[in-house]
N, C-alpha and C positions, 0 to 999 in steps of 0.2 A: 592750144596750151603748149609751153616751152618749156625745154629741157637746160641746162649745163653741165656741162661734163666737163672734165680732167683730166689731160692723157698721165700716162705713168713711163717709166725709163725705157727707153730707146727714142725716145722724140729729143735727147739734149742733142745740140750740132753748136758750132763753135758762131759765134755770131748773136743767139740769141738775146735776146733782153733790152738790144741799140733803142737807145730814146727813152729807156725804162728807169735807167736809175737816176736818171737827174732828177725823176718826178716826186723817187721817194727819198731822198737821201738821207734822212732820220734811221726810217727801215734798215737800210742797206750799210748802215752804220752800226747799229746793232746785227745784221747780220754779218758783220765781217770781226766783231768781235767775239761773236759765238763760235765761228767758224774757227779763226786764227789765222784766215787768209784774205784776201780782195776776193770775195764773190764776181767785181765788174770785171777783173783782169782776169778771171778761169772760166766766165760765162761768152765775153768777148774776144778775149785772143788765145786762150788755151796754150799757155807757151812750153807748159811741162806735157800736156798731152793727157790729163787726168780728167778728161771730161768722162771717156770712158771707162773710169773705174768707178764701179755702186757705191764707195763712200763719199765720193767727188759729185757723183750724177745725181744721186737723188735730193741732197740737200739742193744744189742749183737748178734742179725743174723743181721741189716746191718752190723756191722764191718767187723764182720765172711767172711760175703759173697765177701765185698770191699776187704779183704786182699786177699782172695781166688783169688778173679778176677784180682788182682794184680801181683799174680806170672804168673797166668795164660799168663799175657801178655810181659813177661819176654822170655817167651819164641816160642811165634805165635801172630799175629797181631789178634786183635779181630776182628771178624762176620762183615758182615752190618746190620744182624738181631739181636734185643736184643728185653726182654721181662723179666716181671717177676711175680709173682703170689702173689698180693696185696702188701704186704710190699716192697715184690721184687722188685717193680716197679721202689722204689728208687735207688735198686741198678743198675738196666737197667738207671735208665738216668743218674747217676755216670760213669756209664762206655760209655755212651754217650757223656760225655762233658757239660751237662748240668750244673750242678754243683759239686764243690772240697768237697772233704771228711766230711773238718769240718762241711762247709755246711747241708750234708747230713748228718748228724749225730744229728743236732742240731734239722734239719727237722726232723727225726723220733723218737728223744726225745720228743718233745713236741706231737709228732701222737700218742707215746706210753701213756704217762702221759693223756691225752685227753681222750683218749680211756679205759685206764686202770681205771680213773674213775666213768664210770659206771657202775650200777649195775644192778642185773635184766635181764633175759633173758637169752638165751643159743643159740647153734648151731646143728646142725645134717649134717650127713652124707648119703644121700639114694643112696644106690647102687642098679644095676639091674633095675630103670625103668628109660624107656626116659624121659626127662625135659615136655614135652609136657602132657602126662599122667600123671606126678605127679602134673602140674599144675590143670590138671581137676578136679583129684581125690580132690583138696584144692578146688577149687571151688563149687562141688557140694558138699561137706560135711563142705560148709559156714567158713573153717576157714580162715578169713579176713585177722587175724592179721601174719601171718605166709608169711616172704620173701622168695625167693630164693636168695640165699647170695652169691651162686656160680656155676657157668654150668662148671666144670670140665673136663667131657667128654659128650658124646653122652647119658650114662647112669648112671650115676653120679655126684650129686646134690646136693648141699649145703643146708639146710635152716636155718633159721634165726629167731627169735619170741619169743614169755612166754614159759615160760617152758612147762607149763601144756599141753599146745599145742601140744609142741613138743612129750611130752610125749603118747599125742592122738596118732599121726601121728605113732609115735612108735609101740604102742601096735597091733596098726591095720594094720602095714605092715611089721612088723616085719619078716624075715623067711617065709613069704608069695609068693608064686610065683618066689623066686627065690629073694627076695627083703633083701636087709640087711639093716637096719636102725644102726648108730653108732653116739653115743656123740662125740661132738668134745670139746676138752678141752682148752675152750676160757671162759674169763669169763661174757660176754654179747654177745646180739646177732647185731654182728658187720655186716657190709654190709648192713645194713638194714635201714627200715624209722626211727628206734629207735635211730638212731647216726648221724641225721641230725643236734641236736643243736652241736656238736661236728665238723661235719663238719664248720657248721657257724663259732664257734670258731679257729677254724683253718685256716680259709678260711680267717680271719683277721692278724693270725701269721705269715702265709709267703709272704704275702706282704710286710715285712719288708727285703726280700730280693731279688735278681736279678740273673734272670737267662738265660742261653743261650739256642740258638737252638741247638737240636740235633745233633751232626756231622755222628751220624750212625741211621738207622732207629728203632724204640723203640715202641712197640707197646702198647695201650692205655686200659687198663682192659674196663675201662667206654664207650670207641665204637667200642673194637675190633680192632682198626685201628691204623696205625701212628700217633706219632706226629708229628704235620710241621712248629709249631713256639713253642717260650720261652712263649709267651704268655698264652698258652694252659694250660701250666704248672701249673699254679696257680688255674686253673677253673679246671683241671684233677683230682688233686692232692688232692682235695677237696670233691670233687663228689663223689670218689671212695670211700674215709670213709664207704658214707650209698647205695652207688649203688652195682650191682652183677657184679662179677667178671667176666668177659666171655672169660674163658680162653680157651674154647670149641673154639669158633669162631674165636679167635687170632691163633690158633695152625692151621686152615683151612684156616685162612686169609698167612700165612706162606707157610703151601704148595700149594694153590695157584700161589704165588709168585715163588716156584719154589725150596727154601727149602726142602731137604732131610736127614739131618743130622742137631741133636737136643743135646748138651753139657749141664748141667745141673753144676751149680758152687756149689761147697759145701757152705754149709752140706748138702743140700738137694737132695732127691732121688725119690719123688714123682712123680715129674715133667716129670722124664723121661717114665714112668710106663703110663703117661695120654696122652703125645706124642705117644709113642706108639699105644693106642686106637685111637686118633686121625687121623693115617697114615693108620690104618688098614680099620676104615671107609670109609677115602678118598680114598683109593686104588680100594673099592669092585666095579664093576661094574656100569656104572650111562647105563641105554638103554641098554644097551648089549657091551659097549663098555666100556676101564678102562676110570679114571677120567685122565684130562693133567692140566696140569694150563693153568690159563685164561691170564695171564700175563707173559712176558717178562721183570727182571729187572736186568740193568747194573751200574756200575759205574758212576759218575757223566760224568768223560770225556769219555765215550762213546754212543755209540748212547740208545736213552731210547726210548720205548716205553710204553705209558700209553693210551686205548682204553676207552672213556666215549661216548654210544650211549645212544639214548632218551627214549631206557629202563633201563635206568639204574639210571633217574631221577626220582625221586617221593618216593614215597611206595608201595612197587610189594605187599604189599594184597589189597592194592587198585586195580589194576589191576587185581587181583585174583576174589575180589567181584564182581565188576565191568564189568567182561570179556571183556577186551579192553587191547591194544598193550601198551599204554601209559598211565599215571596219567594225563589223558587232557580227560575236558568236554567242548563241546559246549553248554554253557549258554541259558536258554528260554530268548524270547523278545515276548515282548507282543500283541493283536493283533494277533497271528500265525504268525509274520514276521519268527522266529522259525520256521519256516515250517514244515510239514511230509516229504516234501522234503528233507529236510535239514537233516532230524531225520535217516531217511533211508539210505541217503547218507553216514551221518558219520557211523552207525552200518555196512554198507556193507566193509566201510573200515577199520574194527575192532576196530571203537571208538563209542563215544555215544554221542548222542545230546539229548537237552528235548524241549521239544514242547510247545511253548507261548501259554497259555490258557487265558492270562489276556483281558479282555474284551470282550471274546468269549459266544456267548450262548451255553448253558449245550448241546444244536441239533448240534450244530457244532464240539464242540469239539469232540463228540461222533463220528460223521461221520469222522472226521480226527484218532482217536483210530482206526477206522476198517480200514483205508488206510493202516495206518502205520503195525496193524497187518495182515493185508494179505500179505503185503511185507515181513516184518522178523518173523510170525509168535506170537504168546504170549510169549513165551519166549528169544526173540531177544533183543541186547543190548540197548535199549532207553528209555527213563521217560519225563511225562511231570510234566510242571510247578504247585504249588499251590499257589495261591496268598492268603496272608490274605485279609480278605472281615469284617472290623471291623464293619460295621454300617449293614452288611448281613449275620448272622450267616446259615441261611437257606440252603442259596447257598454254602458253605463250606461244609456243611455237602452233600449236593445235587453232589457234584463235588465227593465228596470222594466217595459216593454210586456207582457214575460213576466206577470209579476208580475198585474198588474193583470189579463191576460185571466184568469189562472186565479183572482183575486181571494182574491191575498193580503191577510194584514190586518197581519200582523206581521213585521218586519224587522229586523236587528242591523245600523248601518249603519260603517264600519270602513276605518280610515286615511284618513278624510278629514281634509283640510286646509282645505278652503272649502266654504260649502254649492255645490250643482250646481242644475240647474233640473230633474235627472231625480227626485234627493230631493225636494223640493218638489212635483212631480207627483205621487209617493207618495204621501206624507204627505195633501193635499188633494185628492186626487182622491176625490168623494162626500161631502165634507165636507157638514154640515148645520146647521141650525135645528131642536133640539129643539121639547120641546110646551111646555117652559119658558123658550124664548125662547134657551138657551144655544147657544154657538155649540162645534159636536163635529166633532171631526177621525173620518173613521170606522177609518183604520191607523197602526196605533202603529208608532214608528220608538226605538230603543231604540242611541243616538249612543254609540260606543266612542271616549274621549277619553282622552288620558295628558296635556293643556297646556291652562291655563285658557284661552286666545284662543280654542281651538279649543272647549270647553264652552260659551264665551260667545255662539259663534253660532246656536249647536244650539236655546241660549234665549233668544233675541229670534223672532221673526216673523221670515219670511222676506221676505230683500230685494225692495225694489220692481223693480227693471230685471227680475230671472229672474220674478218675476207679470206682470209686462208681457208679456215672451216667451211665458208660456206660454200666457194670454189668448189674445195675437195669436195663434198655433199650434191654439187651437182644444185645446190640451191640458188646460185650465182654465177652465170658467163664470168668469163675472162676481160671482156670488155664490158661488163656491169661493175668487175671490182674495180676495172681501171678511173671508171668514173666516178664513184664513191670514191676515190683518192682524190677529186676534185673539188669535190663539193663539201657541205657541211652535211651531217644526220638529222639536223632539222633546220629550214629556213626560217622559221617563226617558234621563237620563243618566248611565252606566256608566263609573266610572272605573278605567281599568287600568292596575296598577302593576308592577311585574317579572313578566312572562308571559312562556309561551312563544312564536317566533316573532319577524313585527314586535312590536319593544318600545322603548318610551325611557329603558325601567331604571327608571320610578319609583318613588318610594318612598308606600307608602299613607298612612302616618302623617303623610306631608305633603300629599298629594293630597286626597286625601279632605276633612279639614277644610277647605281652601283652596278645593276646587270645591263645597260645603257655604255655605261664606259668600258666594260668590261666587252660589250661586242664589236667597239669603236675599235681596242686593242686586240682581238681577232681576227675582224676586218682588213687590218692592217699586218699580221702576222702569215695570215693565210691568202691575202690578196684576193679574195674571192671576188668576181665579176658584178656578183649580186648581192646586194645588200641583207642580209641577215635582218629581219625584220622584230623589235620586241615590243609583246604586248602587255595588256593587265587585268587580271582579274580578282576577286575577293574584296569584297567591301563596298563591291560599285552598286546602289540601290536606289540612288536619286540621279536627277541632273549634275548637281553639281559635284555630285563625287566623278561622272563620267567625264567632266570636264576637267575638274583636276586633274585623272592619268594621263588625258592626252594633255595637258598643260603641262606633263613632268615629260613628256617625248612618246608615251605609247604611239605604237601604231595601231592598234587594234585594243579593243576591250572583248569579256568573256564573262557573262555573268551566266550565278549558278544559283545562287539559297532563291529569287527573287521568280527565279524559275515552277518553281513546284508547287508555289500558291497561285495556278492558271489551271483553266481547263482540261489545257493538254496534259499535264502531269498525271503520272499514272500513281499519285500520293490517292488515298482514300479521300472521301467530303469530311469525314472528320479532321484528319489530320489538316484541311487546308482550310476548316474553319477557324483552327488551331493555330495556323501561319498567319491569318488575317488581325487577330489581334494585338499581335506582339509588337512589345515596342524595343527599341534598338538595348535595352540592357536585360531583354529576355533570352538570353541564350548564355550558354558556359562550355567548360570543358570535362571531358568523360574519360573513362580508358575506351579503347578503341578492340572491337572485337577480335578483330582479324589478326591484331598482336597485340593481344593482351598480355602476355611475357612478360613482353619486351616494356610495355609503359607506354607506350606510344596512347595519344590522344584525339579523340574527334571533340569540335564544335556540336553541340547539341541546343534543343529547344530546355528552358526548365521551367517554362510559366505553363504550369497545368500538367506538372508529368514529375513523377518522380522518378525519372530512370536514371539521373545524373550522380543524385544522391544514391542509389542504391547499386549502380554501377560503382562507383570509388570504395561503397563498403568490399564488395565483391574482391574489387585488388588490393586493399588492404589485408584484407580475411587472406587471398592468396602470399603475399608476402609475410604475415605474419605464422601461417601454418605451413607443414611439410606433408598434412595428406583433409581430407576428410572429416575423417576417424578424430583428429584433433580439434576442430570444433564444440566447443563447448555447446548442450544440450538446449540451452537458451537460444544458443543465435541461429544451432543449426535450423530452429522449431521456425523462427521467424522467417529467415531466407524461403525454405522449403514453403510457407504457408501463405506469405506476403508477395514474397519477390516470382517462386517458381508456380506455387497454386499445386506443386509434386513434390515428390520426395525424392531426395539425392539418388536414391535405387532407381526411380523410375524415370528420373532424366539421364539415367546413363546408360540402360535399358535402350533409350532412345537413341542417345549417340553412337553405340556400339552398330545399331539397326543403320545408323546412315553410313556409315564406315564400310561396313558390309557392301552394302549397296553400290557402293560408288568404289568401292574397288581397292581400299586404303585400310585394309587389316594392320598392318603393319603400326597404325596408331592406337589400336588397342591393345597390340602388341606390345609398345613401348609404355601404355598408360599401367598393364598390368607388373609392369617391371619397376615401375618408378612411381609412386602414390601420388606426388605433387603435379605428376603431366594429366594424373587422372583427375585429379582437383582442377587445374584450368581447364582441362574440357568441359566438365561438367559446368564451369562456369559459364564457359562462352558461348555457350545451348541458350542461356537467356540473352545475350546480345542476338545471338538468330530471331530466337523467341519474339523480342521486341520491336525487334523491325517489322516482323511478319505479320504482327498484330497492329502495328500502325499502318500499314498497307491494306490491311484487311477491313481498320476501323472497326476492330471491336471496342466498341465506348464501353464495353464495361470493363473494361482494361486499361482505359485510357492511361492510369496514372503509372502505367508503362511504358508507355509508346515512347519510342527512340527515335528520334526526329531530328536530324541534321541539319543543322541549319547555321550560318553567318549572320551578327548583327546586318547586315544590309536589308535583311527582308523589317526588321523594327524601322529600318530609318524610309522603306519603299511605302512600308504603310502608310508614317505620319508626313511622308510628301504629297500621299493623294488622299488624302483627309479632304472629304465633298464634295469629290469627282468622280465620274463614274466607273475610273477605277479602285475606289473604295470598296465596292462589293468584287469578290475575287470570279465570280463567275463570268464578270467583264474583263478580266485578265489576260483577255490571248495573249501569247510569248510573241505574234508578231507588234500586237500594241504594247506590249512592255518596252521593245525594244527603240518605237519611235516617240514614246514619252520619254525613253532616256537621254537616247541620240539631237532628237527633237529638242528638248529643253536644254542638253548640253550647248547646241550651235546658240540658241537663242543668247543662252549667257555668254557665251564668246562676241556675240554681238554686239550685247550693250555693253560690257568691258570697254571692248576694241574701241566704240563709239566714244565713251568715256574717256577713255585714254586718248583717244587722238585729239580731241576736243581740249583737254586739259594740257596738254605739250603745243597744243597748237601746228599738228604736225599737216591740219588740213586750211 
């Protein structure tokens, strides 16, 4: 199978094109009108010397290249593979069908002109080390501003940046090692953040035209991959200006596919020189055995095969960090409904779960820590939950000390609002200096965010005043803060949208892309080495919702309500007979115990419970009264007889008993000074109340039970409607997660197959 490629700017030399244009002289008529000058006289005798300048070079290698591809097809049908190396690109989708000559022509007049002016900056060539060492070497030796502009081959790399830079780069690796550093003669450093407002400008100019799908496949610099619509076109073709070229990965995306002959159209001769290195990689040995391709592809009217499993969904260094089969976490719920069961359960089945710490005393949680690790060991795949505790710094910190003695590594951290100085401790505590100089955090923190402010801190570094703190405190080396100045406070950020529980009702379809760009623009503020990874959770309960997140960019999914109707959940058999029949418009929203004040809301169950309804009385009743005593005899009769089963006396009786107990007078204190703080306590004794009785499964209470839940688990049920995940006892959290995952790839499958079939792109 055959390739054509396209080289891009640095292939023009004075001379090119002889024999060419008497063939097309129509063409070459209309391009000299577009132009405003003789294309023949500036391609073959260059008398002003403007070959090399980018507004002059790129319009005459497209032509060059278009005439070239021209004859070419005069006499053999072209490829189904095309590709081209940056400018080339245009000429691959020329000879795709995408767009007619002048089209293209006009297109790379104005990329040329764009491009050509500006100024500042330059390019390099490193030869001799891999992409991955040259990035560290840039890392550890702080130069920020310095792209990589192009992955060539396996050991040959473009970059991009100030000069002066580049100049570093130069001097210090020059003839080193086997290293060759060369200028490239561009006049700015093109591929790069530096040609973003160009981009933009562009990104405006060809909207003024229309373009077609592919009729042959045409591979994308910007993802390495196909393109599969006209659409793309606009958003590709844009990108590329300031993204890196990754011609490395397009030429392995190629033999893959099954590709073993590579045509390079004139003028250019690089292309074949880099194919080459390319084939020779892919050839050597992968185990002990050669490399084949992963794929089989045919013709449109023939049979096509295209293979999409549930590892093939997400981000594989997730998977890599993570040590799990799939980009899928089992979500903490609170309480320990999360089980150690559950936690164990999923790690035996090569994924991970975290363990609900929320409401747990610091004794339990601890005793659940040694279950889970005598099962998988300390170093086995699972994490538990952190909840922000805003009115208890104590216990934050109290929790993390936990943490750290038993040397957790992994953590879900959840309802924060600001970072703490006990996160931070986490996160950096044993942080290090690799053997490549990079700087590694050694526990992952995995930020549960539903509002960009709050995403946006999770990825900066962590502030200086709480380093300072924790310095002074002896709770942080000097070289632990240094690195947390490096890095972000969480690499993985979880965005959650309509979930069970606390929720802020969001919506994914706007979240997701929105906290997506928003790390793009971090990314690139903070230069970070390593990509910031964002995931998604809340809502996801079928296949196809799992597929839409990773179709909006998740790297990871995190599911929670779908959870607690399995085995493993330490919910009651009531409560998860209770889960099993709901359907997606059985659940609403409550006041939320924990801040009841404040208004704040959980997602709850309301088919077969009245806790929903009689919780919003509860903060209506608070908002409208200033103690108690102001209750009218009516309502206080019903509350007291319906809702409590006690009388106001004797649930505060109780609450004063737990106060005591646990060390916190000071609330009775304040409840006897103030009648309205004494009035939501005694309210929020039946949100304990409720839970504890839904855990418990007292059915004769049921029409109490407080039961957290997101439509996902309605929509989990009526997708396994007649399968034997219909009865929840066949529920395991590790088969939840490959019915989701599982049916996800399936549907990306037929899509893909669909699609490509329908564009003819095979």
């Amino acid at each position: 199978m055959k390739a054509w490629v396209f080289s891009g700017q640095g292939s023009q030399h004075k001379g090119m094109g002889e024999g060419l244009f008497e063939q097309f002289p129509t063409l070459c008529d209309k391009a000299n009108q577009i132009l405003g000058y003789s294309i023949q006289e500036l391609c073959l005798h260059d008398p002003d010397n403007n070959l090399g300048l980018t507004q002059y070079a790129q319009p005459a290698l497209f032509i060059i290249s278009a005439l070239n591809y021209l004859v070419e097809i005069q006499n053999v049908p072209p490829p189904q593979f095309l590709a081209g190396h940056s400018l080339g690109e245009f000429n691959a989708l020329f000879a795709a069908g995408c767009f007619d000559f002048e089209t293209g022509l006009r297109l790379v007049k104005k990329r040329g002109e764009l491009m050509g002016q500006v100024n500042g900056g330059s390019m390099i060539a490193v030869l001799g080390i891999e992409s991955e060492k040259l990035i560290d070497y840039l890392t550890q030796n702080n130069l920020v501003h310095v792209d990589v502009a192009n992955y060539n081959t396996a050991s040959q790399i473009a970059l991009s940046g100030p000069t002066d830079e580049l100049k570093k780069i130069t001097k210090a690796l020059d003839r080193k090692n086997g290293i060759r550093c060369i200028p490239l003669n561009v006049s700015a450093a093109f591929h790069s953040r530096y040609m973003r407002s160009v981009s933009d400008e562009y990104s405006d100019f060809i909207r003024q035209f229309t373009f077609s799908a592919p009729q042959r496949t045409v591979i994308s610099n910007v993802t390495a991959l196909p393109y599969t619509t006209a659409d793309q076109i606009y958003e590709l073709l844009s990108k590329q200006i300031y993204s890196p070229v990754r011609w490395y990965e397009s030429m392995q995306f190629l033999l893959k596919q099954g590709v073993n002959e590579l045509e390079e159209i004139k003028p250019g001769r690089i292309l074949t020189k880099m194919w080459q290195a390319a084939r020779d990689n892919f050839d050597k040995p992968q185990n002990g055995q050669p490399h084949t391709p992963t794929r089989e592809v045919y013709h449109a009217n023939n049979q096509q095969l295209i293979s999409v499993t549930a590892k093939d969904l997400g981000c594989p260094t997730f998977c890599q960090d993570y040590r799990v089969r799939y980009a899928y976490l089992a979500g903490s719920m609170y309480k320990g409904i999360s089980s150690s069961a559950l936690v164990i359960r999923m790690a035996q089945a090569g994924l991970m779960g975290f363990f609900g710490t929320g409401g747990l005393s610091l004794e339990r949680i601890e005793d659940e820590i040694k279950t889970i690790q005598k099962n998988l060991g300390r170093e086995g795949a699972y994490g538990l939950n952190f909840l922000h505790t805003l009115d208890d710094p104590a216990r934050e910190q109290a929790l993390i000390d936990l943490y750290l003695q038993y040397d957790i590594r992994f953590i879900e951290a959840a309802a924060f609002m600001q970072i703490t100085a006990p996160l931070i401790h986490f996160r950096f505590k044993d942080a290090y200096i690799d053997a490549k100089g990079n700087p590694v955090a050694a526990r992952h923190v995995i930020a549960k965010v539903s509002r960009p402010e709050v995403a946006q801190a999770f990825m900066q570094p962590a502030p200086e005043h709480l380093l300072h703190q924790l310095v002074q405190n002896n709770q942080l080396t000097e070289q632990e803060a240094k690195i947390a100045r490096l890095l972000p406070i969480s690499d993985d950020i979880c965005v959650e949208a309509d979930s069970g529980g606390h929720t802020d009702a969001g919506v994914a379809l706007t979240l997701i892309p929105t906290i997506i760009r928003l790390r793009d623009q971090m990314m690139e503020s903070y230069a970070y080495a390593k990509r910031i990874r964002v995931g998604a959770s809340g809502g996801i309960g079928t296949p196809e919702a799992a597929a839409a997140v990773f179709m909006l960019g998740a790297d990871f999914i995190l599911t929670g309500s779908v959870n607690q109707c399995s085995p493993e959940a330490a919910n009651s058999p009531a409560v998860k007979d209770m889960l099993a029949q709901l359907n997606v418009q059985d659940t609403t929203y409550a006041p939320a115990g924990d801040m009841f004040e404040l208004g704040a809301q959980v997602q709850v169950v309301r088919k077969g419970t009245l806790f929903p309804a009689r919780a919003n009385k509860l903060f209506h009743l608070y908002r409208t009264y200033e103690s108690l005593e102001q209750i009218d005899v009516r309502t206080r009769r019903a509350v007291e007889e319906q809702y409590f089963k006690k009388s106001f006396d004797q649930v505060w009786q109780e609450t004063k008993d737990y106060y005591v107990r646990s060390n916190q007078t000071h609330e009775i204190e304040k409840a006897l000074r103030n009648p309205k703080h004494k009035m939501a306590l005694v309210f929020k004794w039946y949100f304990i109340h409720t839970t504890r009785i839904a855990l418990e499964g007292d059915k004769n209470d049921q029409v109490n039970f407080q039961v957290h839940c997101g439509p996902a688990m309605g929509a989990f049920n009526q997708s396994v409607k007649g399968t034997h995940l219909e009865d929840w006892h066949n529920r395991h959290v590790d088969m939840i997660a490959d019915y989701l995952m599982n049916g996800a790839a399936k549907l990306f499958e037929q899509k893909l197959q669909l699609l490509c079939y329908s564009q003819k792109v095979f």
